[in-house]
Structure formats: C-alpha cells, structure tokens
N, C-alpha and C positions, 0 to 999 in steps of 0.2 A: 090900190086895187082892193076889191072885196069879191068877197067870193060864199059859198055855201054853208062848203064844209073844205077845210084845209089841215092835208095832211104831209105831216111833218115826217121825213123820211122816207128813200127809195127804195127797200128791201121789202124782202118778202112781206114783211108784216103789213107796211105801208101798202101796198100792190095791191095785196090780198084783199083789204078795207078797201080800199077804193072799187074793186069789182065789184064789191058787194054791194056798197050804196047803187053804183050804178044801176045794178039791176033790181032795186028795192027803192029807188026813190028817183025822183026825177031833178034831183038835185044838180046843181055845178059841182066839180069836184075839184079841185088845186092841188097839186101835193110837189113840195119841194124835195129835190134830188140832188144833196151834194157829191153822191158816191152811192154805191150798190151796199156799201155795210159789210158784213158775215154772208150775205148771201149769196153774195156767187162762189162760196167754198163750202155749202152746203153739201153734199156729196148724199148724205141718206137720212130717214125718222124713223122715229120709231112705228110700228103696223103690228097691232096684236092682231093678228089674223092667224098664225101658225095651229096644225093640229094641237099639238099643247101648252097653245097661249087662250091667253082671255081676259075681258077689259080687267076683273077684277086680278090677277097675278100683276098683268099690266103696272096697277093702281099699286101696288103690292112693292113691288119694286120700284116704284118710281118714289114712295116714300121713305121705305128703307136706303135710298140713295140719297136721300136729303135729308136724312140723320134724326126722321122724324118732325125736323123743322118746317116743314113743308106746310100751307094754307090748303086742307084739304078741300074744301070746293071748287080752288082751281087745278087740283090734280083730276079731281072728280071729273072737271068739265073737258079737260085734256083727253085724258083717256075715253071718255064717253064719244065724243067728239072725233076720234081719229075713225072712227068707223066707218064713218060719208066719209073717207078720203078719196077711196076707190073710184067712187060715182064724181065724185069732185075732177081727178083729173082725164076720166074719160069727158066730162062733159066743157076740157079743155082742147082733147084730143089727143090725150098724152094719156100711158098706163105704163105700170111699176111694170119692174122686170121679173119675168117669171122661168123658173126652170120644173122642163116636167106636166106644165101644166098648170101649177100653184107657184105663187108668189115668190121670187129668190129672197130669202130672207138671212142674215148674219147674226153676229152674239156681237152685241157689245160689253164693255166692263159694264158688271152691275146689275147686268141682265139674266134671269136665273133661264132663260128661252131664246133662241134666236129670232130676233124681233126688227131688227133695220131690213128697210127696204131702200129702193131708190128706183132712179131713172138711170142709166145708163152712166152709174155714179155721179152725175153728174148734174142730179137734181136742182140745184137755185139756179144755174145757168138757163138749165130748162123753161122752167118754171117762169122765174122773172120774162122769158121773152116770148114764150106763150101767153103770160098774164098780160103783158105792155100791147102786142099786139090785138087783142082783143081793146083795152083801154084807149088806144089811140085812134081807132077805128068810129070812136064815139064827138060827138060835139061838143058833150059833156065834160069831159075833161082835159086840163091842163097839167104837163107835166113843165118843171121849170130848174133846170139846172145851177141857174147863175145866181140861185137865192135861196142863204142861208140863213136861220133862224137861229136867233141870240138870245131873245128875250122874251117871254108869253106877257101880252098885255090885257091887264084887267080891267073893265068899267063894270060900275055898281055891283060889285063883288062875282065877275063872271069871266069867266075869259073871252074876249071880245076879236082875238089876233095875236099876231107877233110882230115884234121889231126884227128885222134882216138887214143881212147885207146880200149888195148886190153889186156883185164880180162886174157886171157890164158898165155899167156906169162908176161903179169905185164908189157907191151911196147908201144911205142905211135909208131905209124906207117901212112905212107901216102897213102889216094889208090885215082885213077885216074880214073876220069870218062867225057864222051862226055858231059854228061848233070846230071846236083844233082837236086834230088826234096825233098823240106822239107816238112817232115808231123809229127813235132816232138810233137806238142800240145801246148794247153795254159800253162799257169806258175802260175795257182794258188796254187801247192803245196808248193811254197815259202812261204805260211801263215800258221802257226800254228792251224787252225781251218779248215781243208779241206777235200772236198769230194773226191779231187785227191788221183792215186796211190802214192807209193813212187816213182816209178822211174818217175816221171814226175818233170820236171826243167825248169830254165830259158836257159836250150841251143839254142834251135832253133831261140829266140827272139835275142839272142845276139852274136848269129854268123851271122844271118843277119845282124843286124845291125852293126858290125864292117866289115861287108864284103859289106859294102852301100847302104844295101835298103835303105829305107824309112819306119818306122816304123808309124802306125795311131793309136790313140782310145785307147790307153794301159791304159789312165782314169780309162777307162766304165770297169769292174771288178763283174761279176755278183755274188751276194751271193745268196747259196742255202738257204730257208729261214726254210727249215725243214730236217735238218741234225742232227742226232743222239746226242745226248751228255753223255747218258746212256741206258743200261750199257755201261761200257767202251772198251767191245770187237768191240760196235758199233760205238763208235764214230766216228763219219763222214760220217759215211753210210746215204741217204739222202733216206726221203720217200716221193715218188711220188706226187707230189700239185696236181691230179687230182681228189683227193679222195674229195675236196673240193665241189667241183661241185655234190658228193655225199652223203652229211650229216657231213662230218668230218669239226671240231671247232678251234681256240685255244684260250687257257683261261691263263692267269697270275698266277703266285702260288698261289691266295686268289681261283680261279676255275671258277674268270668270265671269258667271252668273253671280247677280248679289241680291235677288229676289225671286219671290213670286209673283209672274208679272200681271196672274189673272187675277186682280185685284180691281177695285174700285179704282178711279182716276185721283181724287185726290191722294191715298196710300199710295199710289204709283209714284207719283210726285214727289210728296215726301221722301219715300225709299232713296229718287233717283239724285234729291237736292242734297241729303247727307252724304250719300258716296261722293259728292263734289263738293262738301267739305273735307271729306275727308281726304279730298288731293289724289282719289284714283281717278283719274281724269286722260281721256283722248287725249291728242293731238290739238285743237283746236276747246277743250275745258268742258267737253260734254261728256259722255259714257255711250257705250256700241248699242246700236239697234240692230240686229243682229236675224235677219229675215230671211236665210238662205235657205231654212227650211221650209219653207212656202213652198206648196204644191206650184210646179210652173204653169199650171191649167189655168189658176188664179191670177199669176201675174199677166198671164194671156185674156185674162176676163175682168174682172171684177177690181183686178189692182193693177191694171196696165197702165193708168194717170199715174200710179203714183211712180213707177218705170218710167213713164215715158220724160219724168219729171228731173230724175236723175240723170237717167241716160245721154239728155240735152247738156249735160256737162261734164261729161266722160264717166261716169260711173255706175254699174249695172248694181242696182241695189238685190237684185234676186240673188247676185252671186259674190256680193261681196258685203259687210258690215257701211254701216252710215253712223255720222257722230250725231246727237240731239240730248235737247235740256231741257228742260220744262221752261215754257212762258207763257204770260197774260194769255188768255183762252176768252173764258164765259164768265162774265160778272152776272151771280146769280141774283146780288139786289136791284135795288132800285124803287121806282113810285109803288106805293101802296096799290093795289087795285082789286076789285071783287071780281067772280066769273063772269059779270059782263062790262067789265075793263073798265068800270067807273073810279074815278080820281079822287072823288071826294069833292071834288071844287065843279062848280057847275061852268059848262062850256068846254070843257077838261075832258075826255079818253087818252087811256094810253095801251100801249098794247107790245108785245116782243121783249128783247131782251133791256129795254128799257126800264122793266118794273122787274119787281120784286115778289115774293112769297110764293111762285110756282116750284123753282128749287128747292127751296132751305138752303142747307149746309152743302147741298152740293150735286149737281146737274146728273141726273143718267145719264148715257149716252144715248143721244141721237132723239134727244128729246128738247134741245135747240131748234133742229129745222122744222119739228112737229110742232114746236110754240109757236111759230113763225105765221104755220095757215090757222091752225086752230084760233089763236088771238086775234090773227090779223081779220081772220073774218070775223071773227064774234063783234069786234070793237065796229066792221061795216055796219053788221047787224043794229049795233044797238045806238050808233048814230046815225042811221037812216031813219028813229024812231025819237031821238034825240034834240034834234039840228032846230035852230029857232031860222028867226026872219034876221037879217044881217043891223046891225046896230053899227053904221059904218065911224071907225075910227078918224079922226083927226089928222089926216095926212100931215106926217114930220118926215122929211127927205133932209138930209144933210151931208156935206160931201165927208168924209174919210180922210182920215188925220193921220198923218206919220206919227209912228210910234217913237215916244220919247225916252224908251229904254231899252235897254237889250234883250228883247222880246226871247230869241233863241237862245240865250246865254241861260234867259231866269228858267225857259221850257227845261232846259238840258238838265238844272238843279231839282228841277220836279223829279223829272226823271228818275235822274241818282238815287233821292230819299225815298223813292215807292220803291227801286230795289232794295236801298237798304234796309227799310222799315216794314213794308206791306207786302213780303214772298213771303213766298212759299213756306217759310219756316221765321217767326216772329218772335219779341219780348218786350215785354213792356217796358225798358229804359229804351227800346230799339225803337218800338212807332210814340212813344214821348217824345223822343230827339226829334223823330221825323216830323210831329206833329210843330214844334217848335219852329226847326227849319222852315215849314209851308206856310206860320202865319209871316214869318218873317217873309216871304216870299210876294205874301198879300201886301205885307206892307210898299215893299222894296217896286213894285207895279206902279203902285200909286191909282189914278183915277184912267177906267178905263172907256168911259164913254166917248164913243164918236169915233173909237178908234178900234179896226176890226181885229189888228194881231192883237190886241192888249184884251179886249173883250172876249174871245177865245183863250187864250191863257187865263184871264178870270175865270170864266166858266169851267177849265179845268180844274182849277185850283180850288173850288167853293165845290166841286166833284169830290174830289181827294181829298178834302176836308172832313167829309160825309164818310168815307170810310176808315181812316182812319182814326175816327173819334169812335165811330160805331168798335173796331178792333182792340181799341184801348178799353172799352168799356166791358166787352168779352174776358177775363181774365183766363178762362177755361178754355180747350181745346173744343172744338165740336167741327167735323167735315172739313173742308178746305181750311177753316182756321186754325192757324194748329201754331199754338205758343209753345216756345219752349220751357217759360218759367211758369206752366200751365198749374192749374190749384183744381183740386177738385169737383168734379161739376155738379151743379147744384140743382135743382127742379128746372126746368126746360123752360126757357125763354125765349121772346122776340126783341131785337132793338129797332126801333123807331124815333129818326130822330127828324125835327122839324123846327120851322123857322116861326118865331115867338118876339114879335115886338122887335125884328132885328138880329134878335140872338139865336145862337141856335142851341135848340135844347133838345132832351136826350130822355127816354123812358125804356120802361120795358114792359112787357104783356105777357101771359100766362102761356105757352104753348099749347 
C-alpha cells in the first residue's frame, strides 16, 4: 500500500492533522488506529480567555510548571495558538461551555487563574467524533484499525514508511508514504499502575529513536496523584485535581490531612507516595480522597462523570471518601521537535504526547488535551507544505511467528522494575538495578523479527531503556524526577539521548 501522507496514531493529535491536510492540500491521507490513546479521557485545556488571564501569564505558568525545563518556542506556540480554539470548534459545530454568558472555566494545580475549559467534560469523546465524522465523509482518507506500526522505514536517508502488523491477515506488511507523522503517545502504560489505555506503548518512542531522532526529557514521567485503586473495576481511572480548589482533602488511613493539597501535581505525588511508605495506608494501600465537601451543584454539573463513575459500583463518592495512589499519568518526554513538529530526520513529523520539550520537568494541567489540537494541527499544517511524491517501498509481507518465549512472563518483569526503579520516588542503586534487569531482559527476548508479541515487547523495552538511562544520568531532583539520594543541582540542563552507530549515547544541553 502507498499512500501520501500516513499518519501513525488515532487520537486527537493524529485526527486533528489529518483535518488539516485535508483541507490544505489535496492529498490522500492514511492514518493507522490501534486504539483512541488519552483521548477519549480528555475531559478539559487549558483557554487563557478568563478576565484575568492572558497568553502571557498563560506562558507564565506554563513554564514555571515545567521547572523552567521547558523549550520555550513550543510553549510560545501553545499558548499563542490556543486562541483560535474558540473559532476552531465552532467551525466544527461544537462550543466550550459557558456559564453566564462567558466561558465556565476551572483552576487547575499550577494554575495561578482558572483556565480549563471543556465540552460537557467530556471533551476527546466529543471531539474525536466530531473530527472522524467530518474525515470520513471525505474520499480522501482512510482510517485503518487492524494495522499497526513497529518500525519507521528509511530509503536514502528519508523516511519513506513503516513496517506493520496486520491483525486481519496475522502479516507484517510494508506501506509507503511521501511523509509519516507520529502521534502514537506517551508510554506510561509500561507501568503497572496506569491511567493509560491498553493499547498504549512504547512504539512511537522507539521507532524514533532507532530511526535517529533525538529523544529529550523521558526522566520527567508525570504521576497522576489521584488515580483509582478501588474498587478494582476502577483502578486507574484518575479523578480530576480540580476538585481541590473546591473543598475536596486527602487524609492517610488514620483520616488525617498530611498535606497541602493545592500544590503542583508532581509535589502532590511525592507527598502522597511517602505516606504509603510510610504504612499509613487505606484499606486497599492508597490514602482517602476525601471530596464530601464538594458543592453538590457541582457534582450535579461539571463532576457528575466522575459520580456517575462510582455510583455504578455502589459508592456515592460526593458522600463518602474513595481510596487512590498515584500512577503513570503523562510522559512529559520524548522525540525532539521544533514548533512546527519537525524531527530532524526528513519524511519524519511528530506531534502530541509522543515528543518531548513542551513540558520540561513537568506538565500543567490541562495542557495535555490543549497539546493534543495545538500540535496535531500544526504538524497538518506543516505537512500539507511538506509531503513529497511517494517513492513506493518494496513490498515485504510475511506471515507472523509464534513467539518463542514467554512473551507475558518477560512483560510482567518489565513492569515490576519500572515500579521498582522509575516512580515516583527514585535512587540511583534503585534505576541501576532496574537498568540491569531491562538489558537482561533484551537479552533473555532474543531476536524479535517476524514476530509481533516479541517486536512489541522490544519496542517497549528500547522505550524504557531511554528513560531510565535518561534518570540515571539526572543525579539531582528537578519536577517529576525526584531522587532520593538527590546531590545538588547544578546549572539547568537537557538530556538527549540518541542512537550512534548502534549505541546509544547520551548528552546534555544548556537550558
């Protein structure tokens, strides 16, 4: 198959680019869809629209939340950018909810303004099927569920395609494209404690990176710090930190308070991981989220998903405490990229929670689902202007090979050593073991072509490799990274690490 322009992942980011070419170039569009991503738990962005907000506080906050680490160009273009959001989804037929008259807007942690908006909280759900229906309506594109991308293939130093598999036939197949855009997502579903879907992986981190980007920031690893841990239908499902700013507490299993909870989301985190060292712990090993003081106008509006969500299991969370713990959330790294999502490697966009240096050290809130249109169109943008004539690849089809090792056995060890090593609270003998364990892990695989569980667990694992070198390399504390046997910190840097003749090697950059 060949095609235009082929875009790698279904989420917003992905969507969003494809609309864009659509209506800027006359291009074919392709875009593979193993799963919706983050996106359909998007719930709100951020919208400097408030009487006393403005792009520049906006901007303002948005770097102080990322510890400074942050690539100002692409906060710059974030925030400039969210402005046409308004006009954006009227001219989908959709508008943010307003009370009053003007916009309902909320605080998030981090936020010196109340600045989240949404859609009837229920923003990606929206969105993605407003965006789809319009995309499907076109001749121009194809949407393709049963093929997934493993590998970015290069000719004459370009990216020319990917290698997939493909669910219908049980085949790994080649297809061809002018230009690939990634919007495949973060990779915190690698951790055993996660808000991510399933189908969310280390692929898109580590087909760039063995296809030569330059990978940033894969440290900084945001933990959700009020993520479900009972019941267990819920586990992982995360409930909204803005309730904070409205009465809602947490308390340790004895039922005190052990913090401040209006804090940044990493500090939340931290705070909530050492009281469960410290053995004051639930029922089920989390600490109370504690939300009874919630106006009930609210739980009638604005937080009735997250009621209706409890309620489905006998439990009215307006009127009684819920257990939660922090897990994998937002990987703030990833591919290098400038404000118009270029890769570095020609053929190459990427765009969403896939890449790197819009965060730094550590995500505001509600500035995930605003990466999501921002990026995803920009990246439309700038490969509608991009896109060559197809150089069609080399048709390789081959059938799919039973895997000859205990594919779930070695996942399950992954797992284990990113908790052990790469939470919330870290040291250096801690992600050395861990790093240890993973290459053993690479080893213990063996060769994974041709075979799609074992090439998936690769891809994770050359994922997870990437950030826990990046972690080890960090000795210092800085935002979501936070060592225990932390040293000093020292002039403000970036790590960057990339693949060199096979190896993978390791810099740093001046902040």
């Amino acid at each position: 198959m060949k095609t235009d322009i082929l875009i790698l992942g279904g989420g917003l980011s992905g969507i969003c680019a494809a609309w864009e070419l659509l209506q800027n170039t006359s291009a074919r569009v392709d875009l593979l869809r193993w799963g919706g991503g983050a996106s359909p738990y998007i719930h709100g962005f951020c919208l400097p629209v408030g009487a006393d907000d403005s792009e520049e506080l906006f901007f303002t906050d948005s770097m102080a939340s990322g510890y400074g680490q942050c690539r100002e160009a692409l906060v710059r273009r974030l925030c400039r950018d969210s402005a046409s959001l308004p006009d954006y989804f009227r001219s989908l037929g959709l508008d943010i909810d307003t009370h009053g008259g003007a916009p309902r807007l909320i605080k998030s942690l981090g936020s010196s303004v109340a600045r989240i908006a949404g859609i009837g909280n229920n923003t990606g759900p929206v969105m993605l099927t407003a965006l789809r229906k319009k995309l499907n309506a076109t001749t121009r594109y194809r949407e393709h569920t049963n093929l997934r991308a493993l590998e970015l293939v290069k000719q004459n130093g370009r990216v020319a395609g990917v290698r997939c598999y493909d669910s219908d036939s049980n085949t790994f197949r080649t297809l061809s494209a002018g230009l690939v855009i990634l919007a495949t997502g973060g990779f915190g579903r690698l951790f055993p404690e996660s808000t991510n879907s399933p189908d969310i992986g280390g692929d898109g981190c580590a087909m760039a990176y063995l296809a030569g980007c330059k990978m940033t920031d894969m440290e900084f690893i945001q933990f959700e710090p009020s993520a479900a841990v009972w019941p267990t239908a819920l586990a992982g499902k995360s409930i909204i930190t803005t309730m904070f700013y409205e009465g809602a507490v947490l308390r340790g299993g004895d039922g005190k308070r052990f913090m401040e909870e209006c804090v940044p989301k990493d500090a939340q985190a931290k705070a909530i991981s050492r009281e469960l060292r410290r053995g004051n712990t639930t029922p089920h090993s989390g600490v109370w989220f504690d939300a009874t003081q919630v106006p009930m106008s609210l739980w009638e509006g604005i937080y009735r998903t997250y009621r209706s969500r409890y309620l489905a299991h006998g439990i009215d969370i307006a009127k009684e405490p819920v257990e939660i713990a922090p897990a994998a959330h937002t990987t703030c790294g990833g591919v290098l990229i400038d404000e118009n999502c270029s890769t570095g490697i020609p053929g190459l966009l990427a765009c969403g929670e896939v890449t790197g240096g819009l965060h730094g050290a550590n995500r505001l809130g509600g500035n995930a689902g605003l990466e999501t249109m921002v990026f995803g169109r920009a990246a439309g943008l700038a490969a509608s202007k991009l896109y060559t004539a197809v150089e069609e690849l080399e048709e390789q089809t081959c059938p799919n090979r039973p895997a000859d090792v205990d594919v779930p056995a070695l996942r399950l060890r992954l797992e284990q050593l990113l908790r052990g090593s790469l939470g919330v609270l870290r040291s250096g003998p801690e992600l050395q073991a861990g790093l240890c364990q993973l290459d053993a892990l690479l080893m213990e695989l063996g060769s994974h072509e041709g075979c799609y569980e074992k090439h998936r667990l690769y891809n994770d694992l050359v994922t997870a490799r990437i950030a826990l070198v990046s972690a080890l390399a960090r000795p210092e504390s800085c935002g979501c990274h936070t060592r225990e046997d932390s040293v000093a910190a020292t002039t403000p840097y970036r790590i960057i690490v990339q693949q060199d003749q096979g190896a993978m090697t390791l810099s740093k950059e001046s902040v």
